[in-house]
N, C-alpha and C positions, 0 to 999 in steps of 0.2 A: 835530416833524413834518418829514417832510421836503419840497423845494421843491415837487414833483410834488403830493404829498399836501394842501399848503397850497393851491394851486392851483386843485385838484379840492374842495376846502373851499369856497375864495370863489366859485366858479362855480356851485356848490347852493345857494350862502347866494344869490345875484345871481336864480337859477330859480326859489326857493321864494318866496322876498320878493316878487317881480314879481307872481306869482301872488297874492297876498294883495290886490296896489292895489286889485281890483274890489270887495274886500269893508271899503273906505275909504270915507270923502267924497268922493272920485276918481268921476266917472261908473262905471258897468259896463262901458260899452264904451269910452270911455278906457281903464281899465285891463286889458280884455284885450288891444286892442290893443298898448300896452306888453309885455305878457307875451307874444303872440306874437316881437314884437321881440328880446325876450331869448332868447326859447328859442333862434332863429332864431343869432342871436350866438354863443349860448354853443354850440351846435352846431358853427355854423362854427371857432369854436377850438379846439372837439374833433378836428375833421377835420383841421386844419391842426397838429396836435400827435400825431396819429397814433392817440389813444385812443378812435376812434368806434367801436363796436359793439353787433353786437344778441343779446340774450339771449330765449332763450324755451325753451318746455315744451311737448309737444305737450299736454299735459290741458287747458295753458292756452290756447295759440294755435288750435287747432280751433274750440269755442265762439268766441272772437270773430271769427275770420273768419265765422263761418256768422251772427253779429249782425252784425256790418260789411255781409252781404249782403242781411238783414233792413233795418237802415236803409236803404240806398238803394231797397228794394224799397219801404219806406214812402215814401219822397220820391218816388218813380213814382206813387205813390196821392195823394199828400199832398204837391204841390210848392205851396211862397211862399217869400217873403224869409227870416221868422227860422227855416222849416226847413232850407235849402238851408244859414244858417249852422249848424245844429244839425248836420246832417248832418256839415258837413265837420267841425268841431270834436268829434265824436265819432269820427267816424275817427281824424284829423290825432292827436288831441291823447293818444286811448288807445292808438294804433299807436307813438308815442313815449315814453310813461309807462311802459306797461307792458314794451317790447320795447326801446327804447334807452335810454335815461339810466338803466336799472335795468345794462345791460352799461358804459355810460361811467366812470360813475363808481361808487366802491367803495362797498361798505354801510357800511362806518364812518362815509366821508366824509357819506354821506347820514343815519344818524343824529346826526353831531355837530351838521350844519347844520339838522338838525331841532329838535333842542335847543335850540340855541343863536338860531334863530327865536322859537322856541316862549316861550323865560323873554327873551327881551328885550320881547317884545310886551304878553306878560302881566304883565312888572316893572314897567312904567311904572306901573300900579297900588296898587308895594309902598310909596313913597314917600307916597304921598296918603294909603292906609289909616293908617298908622304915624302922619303929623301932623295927618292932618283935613285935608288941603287941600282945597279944594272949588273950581270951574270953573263958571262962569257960563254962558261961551259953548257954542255947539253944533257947532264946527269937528271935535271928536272925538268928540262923540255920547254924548247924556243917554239912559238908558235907563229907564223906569218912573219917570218922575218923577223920578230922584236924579240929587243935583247935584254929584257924586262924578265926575271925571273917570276914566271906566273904561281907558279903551282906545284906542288907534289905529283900531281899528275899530266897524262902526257898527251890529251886532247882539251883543246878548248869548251869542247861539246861536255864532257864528263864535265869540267870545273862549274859549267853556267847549271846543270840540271843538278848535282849536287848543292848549290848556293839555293837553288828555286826550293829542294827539298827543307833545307837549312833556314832562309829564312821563312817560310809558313811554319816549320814548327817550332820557331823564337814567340807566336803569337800562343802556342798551346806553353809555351815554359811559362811564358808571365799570367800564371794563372793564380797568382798571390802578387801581394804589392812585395814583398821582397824577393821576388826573382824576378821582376822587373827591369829593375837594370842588368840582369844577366843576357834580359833578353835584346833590351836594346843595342847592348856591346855582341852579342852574338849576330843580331837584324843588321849591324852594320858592315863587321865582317862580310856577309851573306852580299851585301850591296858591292864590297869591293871586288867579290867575285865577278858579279854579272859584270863588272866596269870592264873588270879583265880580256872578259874571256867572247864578251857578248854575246851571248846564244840568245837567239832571238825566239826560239822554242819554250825555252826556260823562260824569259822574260815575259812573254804569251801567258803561258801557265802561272805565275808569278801575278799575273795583273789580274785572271780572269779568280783565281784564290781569295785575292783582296777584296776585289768583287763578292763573290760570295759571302767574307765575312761579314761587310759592312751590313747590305741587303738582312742578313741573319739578326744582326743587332738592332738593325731597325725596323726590320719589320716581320721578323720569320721566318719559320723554315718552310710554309707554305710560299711566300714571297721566292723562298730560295728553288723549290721546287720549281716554280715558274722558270727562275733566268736558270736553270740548268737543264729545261727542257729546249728552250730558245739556243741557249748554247749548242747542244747535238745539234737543232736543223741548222745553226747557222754553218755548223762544221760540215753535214751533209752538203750543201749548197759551193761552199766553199773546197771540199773535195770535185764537186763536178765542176765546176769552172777552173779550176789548175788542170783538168784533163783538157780542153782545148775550149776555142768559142761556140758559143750556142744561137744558133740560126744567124749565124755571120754577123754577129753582133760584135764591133771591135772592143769596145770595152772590155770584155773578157776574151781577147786577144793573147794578149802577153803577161797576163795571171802566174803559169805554172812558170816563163823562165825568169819573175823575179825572186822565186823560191829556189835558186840554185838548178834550176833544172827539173824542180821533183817533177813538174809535168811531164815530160818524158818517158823520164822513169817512172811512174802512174803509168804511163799509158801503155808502157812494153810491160807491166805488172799484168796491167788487167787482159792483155791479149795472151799474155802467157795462162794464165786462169783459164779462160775461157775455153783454151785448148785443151786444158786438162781440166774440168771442171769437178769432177769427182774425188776424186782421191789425190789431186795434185801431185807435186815431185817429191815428197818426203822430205824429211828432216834437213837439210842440205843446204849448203850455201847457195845462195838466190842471184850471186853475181853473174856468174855463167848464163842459168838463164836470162836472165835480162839482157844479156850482152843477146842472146841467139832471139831477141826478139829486136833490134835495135837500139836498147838502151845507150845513152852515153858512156864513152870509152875514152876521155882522155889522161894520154901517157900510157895506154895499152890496160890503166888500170878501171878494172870495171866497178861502177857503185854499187851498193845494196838498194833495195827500195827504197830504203828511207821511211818505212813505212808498218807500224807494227804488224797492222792491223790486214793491210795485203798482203802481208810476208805471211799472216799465219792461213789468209787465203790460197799462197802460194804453195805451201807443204803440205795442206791439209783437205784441200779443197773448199768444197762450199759446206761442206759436213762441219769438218773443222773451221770454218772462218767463220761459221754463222752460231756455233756452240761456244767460240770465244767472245763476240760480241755479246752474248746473254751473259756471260760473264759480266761481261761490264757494264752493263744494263743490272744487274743484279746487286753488283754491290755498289752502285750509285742510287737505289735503290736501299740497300742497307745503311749507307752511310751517311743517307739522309734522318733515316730511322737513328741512328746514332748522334746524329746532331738533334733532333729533336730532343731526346735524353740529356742534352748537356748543361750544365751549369758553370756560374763561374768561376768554382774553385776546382775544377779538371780540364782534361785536354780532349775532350769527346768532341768538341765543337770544330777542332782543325781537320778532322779526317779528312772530311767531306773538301775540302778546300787541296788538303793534301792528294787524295784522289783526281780531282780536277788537272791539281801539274802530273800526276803519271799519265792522263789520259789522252791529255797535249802532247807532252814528251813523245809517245807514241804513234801521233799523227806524223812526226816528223823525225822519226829515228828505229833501229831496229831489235827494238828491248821490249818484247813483251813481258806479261807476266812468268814467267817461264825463263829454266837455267840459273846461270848463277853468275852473268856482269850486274856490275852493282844497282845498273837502276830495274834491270829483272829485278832482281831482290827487293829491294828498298821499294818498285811498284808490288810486290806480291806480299809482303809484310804492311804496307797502307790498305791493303785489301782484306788483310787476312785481321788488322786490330777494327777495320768497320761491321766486323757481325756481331752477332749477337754476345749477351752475358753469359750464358750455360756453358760451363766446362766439364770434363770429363775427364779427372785427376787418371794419370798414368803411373799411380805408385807400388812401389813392390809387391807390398802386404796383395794390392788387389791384382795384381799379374796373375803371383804365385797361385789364387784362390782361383782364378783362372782355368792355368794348367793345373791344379787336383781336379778340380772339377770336371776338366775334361777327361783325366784318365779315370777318373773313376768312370763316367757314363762311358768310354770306353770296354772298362773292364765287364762292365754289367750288360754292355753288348746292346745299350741305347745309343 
């Protein structure tokens, strides 16, 4: 690699990592704080090394300005403390994911460091399986009872979506025969993850990737364009039947409670919507509602939707829920367009596969593209490296030329 390229390595691996602290024993807000911090840094030495810029697409960048003006219209409706932070961390954090760090730094750089995140985190695990070690303490977090030290982190759920991110982009690292075996030793890692931790969301997203790759190699990205249209209606369909049965058909009976309940919770989701169809409740935690709609409540402790994609219908209304879905319609869209550009000595070709697991992820968790937990992030940077090539360098020399320019057309009173 060379010195550039090494540079732009450890400075994703320094962004990505940072991003992970909240989903530690670390407080939540200790560690976003921290990760602001780094962003903030590793920016500044972008600027100062001349590599800052911004990348964007109009299919993409339309939609979210028109949500960027949805949020604050909600925070006009809906102002307190943890919205005003929601607010801006959904600006701040998706105007950066998706639009700079995706033009900074290269897609290679970003999937090696994805990778190479990804099988160290989930490795920790491969030593313990293999001798039976077992960990007493709770510094790294017992998960169902077992006394198996899983992970650095302190949900199941984050370990299995992490491994899903980790191994798809061990398939974009071996894009030469000698990182091959990096990738394989990273791909297994990744596997001892999902063993761990099982998220069956993650492993979902994980299979329908692999899918897509294959399909691509053998037959195109037309071919792939097909199973990714098939895929949405099967997820539509598959959304409507976890809400209850249809024409008393028992089959699609007891759908929603072998998904933990989400039917429920879907269905006190969509009743809450509906109520508020407009403007929804703003930026806010979604548990309360859902409790005052019937949601499940056991242990007094209420759930979230579960649901990205109804939770941004829950805050935003159908304004906002239907200007996020174009979102994602748009950059699977792009990031088909980006795999068709791809060859075999880059990582263009995993986007599209990588989009597929945040897209899952999202059917079954409550991480949109938006904020700053790590799979917000890590989905809003796989979105933000599937647009286009055209960047638009953010270097001093051209700031500066910027502001003269403006104050002089000021001074001249144009």
């Amino acid at each position: 690699m060379k010195h550039d390229a090494v540079l732009d390595f450890l400075l994703l691996v320094c962004l990505l990592s940072s991003v992970l602290l909240a989903a530690t024993p670390i407080s939540s807000g200790t560690g976003y704080m921290l990760a602001t911090g780094v962003y903030i840094i590793v920016l500044a030495i972008s600027f100062a090394r001349g590599t800052l810029a911004v990348r964007f697409d109009r299919a993409i960048l339309l939609p979210i300005v028109a949500l960027w003006v949805v949020f604050l219209v909600e925070y006009w409706f809906h102002p307190g403390g943890r919205a005003t932070f929601r607010t801006g961390a959904y600006i701040v954090f998706s105007a950066l994911n998706l639009f700079v760090i995706p033009a900074t730094f290269s897609r290679e750089g970003f999937v090696d460091a994805l990778a190479a995140i990804a099988a160290v985190v989930a490795g920790i695990a491969l030593p313990l399986v293999w001798f039976g070690v077992t960990y007493q303490g709770e510094l790294l977090g017992l998960w169902h009872g077992s006394t198996q030290m899983n992970s650095i982190l302190t949900n199941p759920n984050y370990l299995s979506a992490l491994s899903a991110f980790g191994f798809v982009a061990c398939f974009g690292v071996a894009r030469s025969r000698r990182r091959r075996w990096l990738a394989v030793i990273g791909g297994i890692c990744c596997l001892v993850g999902f063993g761990v931790s099982q998220g069956r969301a993650a492993i979902l997203g994980t299979v329908a990737a692999i899918v897509i790759l294959a399909v691509y190699r053998t037959y195109g990205t037309r071919a792939v364009a097909g199973v990714v249209a098939i895929g949405i209606a099967g997820a539509v369909v598959g959304f409507r039947l976890t809400l209850g049965p249809i024409a008393g058909i028992d089959v699609t009976q007891n759908i929603g409670n072998q998904l933990n309940n989400r039917g429920e919770l879907w269905n006190a989701a969509v009743r809450a919507i509906l109520d508020r169809p407009i403007l929804g409740y703003g930026l806010v935690d979604d548990g309360p509602i859902l409790a005052a709609y019937g949601a499940p409540t056991p242990g007094d402790n209420v759930f979230s939707a579960h649901n990205s994609y109804l939770r941004m219908f829950l805050m935003t209304g159908v304004v906002g829920g239907v200007l996020y879905l174009l979102v994602c319609l748009a950059a699977l869209r792009q990031a088909l367009r980006t795999m068709a550009r791809s060859t075999s000595t880059d990582s263009l070709s995993v986007f599209l596969p990588l989009l597929c697991v945040v897209l899952i992820l999202e059917l079954f968790s409550n991480s949109p593209i938006f904020g700053v937990s790590f799979v917000s992030v890590f989905g809003a940077l796989v979105v933000g490296y599937s647009q286009g090539e055209r960047r638009i360098p953010l270097r001093a020399e051209r700031i500066w030329m910027v502001m003269v320019k403006a104050g002089r057309n000021e001074q001249d009173g144009t």
